[in-house]
MARVEXBA-318993 format. One record per residue (C-alpha): y, z negated, x negated; residue number from 1. Coordinates in steps of 0.02 Angstrom, whole numbers. Layout:
> y | z | x | tigu
> Y | Z | X | NUM
...
REM end
This chain:
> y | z | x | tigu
> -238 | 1267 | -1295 | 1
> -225 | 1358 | -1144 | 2
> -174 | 1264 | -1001 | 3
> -110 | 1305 | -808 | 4
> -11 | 1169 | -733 | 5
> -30 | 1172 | -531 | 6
> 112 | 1099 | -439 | 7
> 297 | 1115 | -549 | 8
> 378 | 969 | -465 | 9
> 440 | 835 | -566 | 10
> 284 | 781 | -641 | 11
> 224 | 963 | -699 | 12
> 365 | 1012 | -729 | 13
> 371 | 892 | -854 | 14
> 200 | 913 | -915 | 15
> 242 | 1119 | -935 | 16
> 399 | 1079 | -1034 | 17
> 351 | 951 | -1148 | 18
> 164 | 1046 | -1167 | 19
> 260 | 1213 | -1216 | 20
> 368 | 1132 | -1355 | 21
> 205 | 1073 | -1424 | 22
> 138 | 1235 | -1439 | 23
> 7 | 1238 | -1295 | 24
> 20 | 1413 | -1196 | 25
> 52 | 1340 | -1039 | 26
> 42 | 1445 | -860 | 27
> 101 | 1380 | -680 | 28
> 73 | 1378 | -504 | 29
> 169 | 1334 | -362 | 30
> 195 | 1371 | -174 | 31
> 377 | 1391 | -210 | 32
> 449 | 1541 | -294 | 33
> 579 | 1454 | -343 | 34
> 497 | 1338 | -435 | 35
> 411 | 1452 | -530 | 36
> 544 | 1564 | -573 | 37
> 644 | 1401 | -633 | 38
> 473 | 1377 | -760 | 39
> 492 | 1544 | -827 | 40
> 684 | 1547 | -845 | 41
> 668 | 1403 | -933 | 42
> 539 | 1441 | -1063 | 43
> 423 | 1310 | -955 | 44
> 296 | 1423 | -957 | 45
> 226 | 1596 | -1015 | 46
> 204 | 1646 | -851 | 47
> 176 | 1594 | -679 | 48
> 111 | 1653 | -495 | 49
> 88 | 1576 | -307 | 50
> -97 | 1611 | -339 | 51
> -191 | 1490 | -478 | 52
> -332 | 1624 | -478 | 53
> -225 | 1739 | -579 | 54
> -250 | 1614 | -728 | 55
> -392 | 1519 | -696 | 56
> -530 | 1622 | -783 | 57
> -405 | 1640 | -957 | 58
> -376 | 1446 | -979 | 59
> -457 | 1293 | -1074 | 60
> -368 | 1144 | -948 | 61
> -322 | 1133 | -775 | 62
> -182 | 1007 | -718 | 63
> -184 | 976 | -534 | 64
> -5 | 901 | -498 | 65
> -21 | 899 | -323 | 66
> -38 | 781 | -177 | 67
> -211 | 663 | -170 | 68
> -263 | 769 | 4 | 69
> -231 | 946 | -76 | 70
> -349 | 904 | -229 | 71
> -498 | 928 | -147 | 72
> -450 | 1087 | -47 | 73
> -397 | 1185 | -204 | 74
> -547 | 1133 | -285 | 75
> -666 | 1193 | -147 | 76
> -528 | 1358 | -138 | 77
> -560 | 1407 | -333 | 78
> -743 | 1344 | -379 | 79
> -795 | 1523 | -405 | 80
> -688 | 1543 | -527 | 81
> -712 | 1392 | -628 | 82
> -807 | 1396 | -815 | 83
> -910 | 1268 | -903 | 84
> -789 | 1282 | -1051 | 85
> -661 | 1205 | -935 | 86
> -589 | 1031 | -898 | 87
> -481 | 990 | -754 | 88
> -397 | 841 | -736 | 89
> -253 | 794 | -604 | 90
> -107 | 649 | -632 | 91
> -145 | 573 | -431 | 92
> -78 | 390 | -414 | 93
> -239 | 345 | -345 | 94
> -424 | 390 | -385 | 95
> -576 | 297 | -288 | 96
> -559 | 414 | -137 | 97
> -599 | 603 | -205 | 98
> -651 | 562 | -397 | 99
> -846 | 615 | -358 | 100
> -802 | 753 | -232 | 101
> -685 | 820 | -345 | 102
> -827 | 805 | -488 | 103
> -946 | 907 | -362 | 104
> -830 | 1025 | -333 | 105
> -763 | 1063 | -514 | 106
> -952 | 1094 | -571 | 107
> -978 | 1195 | -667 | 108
> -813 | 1127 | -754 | 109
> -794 | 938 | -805 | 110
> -679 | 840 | -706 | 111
> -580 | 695 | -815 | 112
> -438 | 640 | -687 | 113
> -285 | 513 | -785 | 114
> -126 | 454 | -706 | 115
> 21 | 465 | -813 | 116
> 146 | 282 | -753 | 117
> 301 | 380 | -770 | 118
> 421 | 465 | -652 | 119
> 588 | 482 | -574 | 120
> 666 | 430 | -399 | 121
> 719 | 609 | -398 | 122
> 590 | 755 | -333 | 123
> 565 | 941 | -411 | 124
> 557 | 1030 | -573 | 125
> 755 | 1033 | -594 | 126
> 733 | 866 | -637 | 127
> 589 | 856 | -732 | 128
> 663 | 836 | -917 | 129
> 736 | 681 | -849 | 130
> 561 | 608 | -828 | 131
> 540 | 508 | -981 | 132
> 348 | 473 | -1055 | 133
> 388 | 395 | -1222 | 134
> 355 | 206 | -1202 | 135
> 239 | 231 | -1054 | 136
> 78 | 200 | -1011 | 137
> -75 | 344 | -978 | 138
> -207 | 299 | -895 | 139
> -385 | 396 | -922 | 140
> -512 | 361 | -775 | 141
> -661 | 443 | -828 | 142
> -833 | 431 | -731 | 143
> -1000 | 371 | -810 | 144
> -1052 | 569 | -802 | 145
> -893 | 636 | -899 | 146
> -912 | 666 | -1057 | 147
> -841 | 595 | -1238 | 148
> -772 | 762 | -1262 | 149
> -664 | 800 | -1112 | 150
> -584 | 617 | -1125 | 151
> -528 | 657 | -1297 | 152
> -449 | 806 | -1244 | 153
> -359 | 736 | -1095 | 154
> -315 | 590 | -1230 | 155
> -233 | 736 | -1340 | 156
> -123 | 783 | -1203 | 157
> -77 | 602 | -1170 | 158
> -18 | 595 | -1363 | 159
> 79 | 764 | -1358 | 160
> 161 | 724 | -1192 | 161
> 236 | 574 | -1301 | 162
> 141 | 426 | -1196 | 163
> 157 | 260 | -1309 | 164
> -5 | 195 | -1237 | 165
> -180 | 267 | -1182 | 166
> -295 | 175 | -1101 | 167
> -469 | 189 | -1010 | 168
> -553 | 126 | -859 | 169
> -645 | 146 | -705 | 170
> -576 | 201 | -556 | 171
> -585 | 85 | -427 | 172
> -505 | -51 | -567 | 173
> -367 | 78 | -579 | 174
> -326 | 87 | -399 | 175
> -327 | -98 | -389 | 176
> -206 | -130 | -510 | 177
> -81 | 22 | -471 | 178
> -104 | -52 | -282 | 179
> -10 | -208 | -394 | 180
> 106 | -136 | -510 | 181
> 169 | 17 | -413 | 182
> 123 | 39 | -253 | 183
> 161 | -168 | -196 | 184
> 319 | -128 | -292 | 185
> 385 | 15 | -201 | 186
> 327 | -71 | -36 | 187
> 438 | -215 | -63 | 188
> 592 | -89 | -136 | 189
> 567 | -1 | 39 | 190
> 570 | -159 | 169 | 191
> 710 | -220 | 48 | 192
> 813 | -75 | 84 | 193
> 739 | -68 | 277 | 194
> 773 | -281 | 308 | 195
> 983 | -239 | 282 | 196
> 1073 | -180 | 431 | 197
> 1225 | -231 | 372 | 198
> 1351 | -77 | 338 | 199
> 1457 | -146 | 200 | 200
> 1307 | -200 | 85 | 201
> 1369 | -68 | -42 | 202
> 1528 | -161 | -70 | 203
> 1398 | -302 | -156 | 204
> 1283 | -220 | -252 | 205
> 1236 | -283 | -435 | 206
> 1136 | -265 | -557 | 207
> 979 | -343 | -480 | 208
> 982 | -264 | -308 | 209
> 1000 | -94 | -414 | 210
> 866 | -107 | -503 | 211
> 749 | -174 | -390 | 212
> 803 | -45 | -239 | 213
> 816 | 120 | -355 | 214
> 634 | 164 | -304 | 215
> 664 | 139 | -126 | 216
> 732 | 307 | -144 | 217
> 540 | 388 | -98 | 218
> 458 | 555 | -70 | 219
> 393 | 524 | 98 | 220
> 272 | 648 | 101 | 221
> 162 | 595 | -78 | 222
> 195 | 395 | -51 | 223
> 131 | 388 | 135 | 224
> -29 | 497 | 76 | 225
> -39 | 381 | -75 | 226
> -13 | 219 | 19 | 227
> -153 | 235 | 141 | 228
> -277 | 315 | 10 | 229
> -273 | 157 | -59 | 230
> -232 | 37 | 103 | 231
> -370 | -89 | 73 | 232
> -305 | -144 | -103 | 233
> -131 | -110 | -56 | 234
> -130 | -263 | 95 | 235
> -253 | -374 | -13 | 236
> -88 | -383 | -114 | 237
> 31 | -383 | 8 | 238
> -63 | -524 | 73 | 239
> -48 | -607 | -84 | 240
> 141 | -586 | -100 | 241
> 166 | -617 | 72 | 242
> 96 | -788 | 33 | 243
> 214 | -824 | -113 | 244
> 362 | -768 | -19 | 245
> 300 | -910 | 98 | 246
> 279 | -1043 | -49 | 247
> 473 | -1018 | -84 | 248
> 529 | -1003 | 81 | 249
> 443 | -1178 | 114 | 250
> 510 | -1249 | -6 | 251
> 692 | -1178 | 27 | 252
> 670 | -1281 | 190 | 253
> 599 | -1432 | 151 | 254
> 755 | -1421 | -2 | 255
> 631 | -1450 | -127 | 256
> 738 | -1427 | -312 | 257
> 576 | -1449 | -395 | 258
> 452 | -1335 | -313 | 259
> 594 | -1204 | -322 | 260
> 616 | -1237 | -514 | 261
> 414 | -1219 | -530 | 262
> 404 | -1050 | -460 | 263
> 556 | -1014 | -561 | 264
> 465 | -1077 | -711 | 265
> 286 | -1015 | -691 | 266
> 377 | -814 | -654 | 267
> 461 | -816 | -816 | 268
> 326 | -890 | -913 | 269
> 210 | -737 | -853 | 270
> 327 | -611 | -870 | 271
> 364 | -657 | -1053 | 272
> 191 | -622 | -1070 | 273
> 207 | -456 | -1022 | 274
> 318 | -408 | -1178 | 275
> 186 | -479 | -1297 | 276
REM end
């Protein structure tokens, strides 16, 4: 298929490189020059341009890889140029807040919008074979109105990306849950990182701080846009950690061995459940 990935940062990037070797004729556009004339250097893609209008009207699927507030403008930009033959999708960490605009504003395409749970602490294309899909989850959030057709395609590209699982669901349980798994987790990486004022931390750094700090390490610009698209799900569940935090602290004070060995219990319990 033909397909025009907008946005070669890390995440198109990937999805131009990976999409090539499979045999799709893949196209991009970018802002940056340089990112496009990494694409083509590279074999990325057939060919690429600053303007998406060059390859709209020749292509079967559009990839928006861009930030959650720039969907909607390049939508509204490039209707005209849009064909009923097409589907456009985008790979936004959150979905509830522009899904039906963006469905107005595709028509006469069909709009199928996923979210692919992969990535890289890193940011732009250079880095983009790093980002690794195999074992990952992809996550198709299709509306009521989209149709059987267009999810299967956006499913094809989820196998020949190399994602290990494919789900679907609506969007607002999406959001909730990527409010959990991703964006509570990065918010807790980043006041981690933010609660140390101590200058020789580095000298004590294992394992566990590692791993639990890498994605502290944030694109400022996409995070903050993605954080407060999806605020009121976001504090629900900092709420509920917040109140957790509070259960061991409590018992930390009150030098309760058992309550400690409870929540020690009940964590590991669930999250042996999670490799089932």
């Amino acid at each position: 298929m033909k397909v025009l990935v907008v946005g070669l940062g890390l995440i198109g990037g990937a999805y131009a490189y990976r999409l090539s070797n499979k045999g799709h004729e893949v196209y991009g556009c970018d802002t940056n020059i340089n990112s496009i004339n990494y694409a083509r250097d590279n074999n990325y893609i057939v060919d690429g341009s600053v303007d998406a209008m060059d390859f709209i009207p020749i292509v079967d699927i559009i990839v928006l890889s861009i930030y959650p507030q720039a969907i909607l403008s390049f939508l509204k930009d490039n209707n005209k140029y849009f064909k009923p033959s097409q589907i456009i999708t985008d790979v936004c960490g959150v979905k509830s807040s522009f899904i039906k605009e963006a469905e107005r504003l595709a028509y006469p395409a069909v709009y199928c919008s996923h979210h692919p749970m992969a990535g890289r602490e890193k940011i732009g294309i250079e880095y983009s074979k790093e980002c690794i899909f195999e074992g990952a989850n992809f996550l198709i959030t299709p509306s009521d109105s989209t149709p059987a057709n267009a999810v299967d395609v956006i499913k094809g590209l989820g196998v020949d990306l190399g994602f290990f699982r494919i789900s679907l669901m609506d969007y607002e349980r999406h959001d909730e849950m990527i409010g959990f798994t991703s964006q509570l987790t990065h918010a807790i990486a980043v006041s981690l990182v933010n609660s140390d004022h101590d200058s020789d931390t580095k000298n004590f750094i294992g394992d566990s701080y590692r791993d639990l700090t890498r994605i502290a390490m944030i694109n400022e610009n996409l995070w903050s846009e993605l954080f407060l698209e999806n605020k009121d799900y976001l504090v629900k569940h900092i709420n509920s950690f917040e109140l957790e935090l509070s259960r061991l602290k409590d018992a930390l004070i009150s030098n309760d061995k058992g309550a400690l060995k409870e929540l020690f219990i009940s964590s590991t319990k669930i999250r042996k459940e999670m490799e089932k």
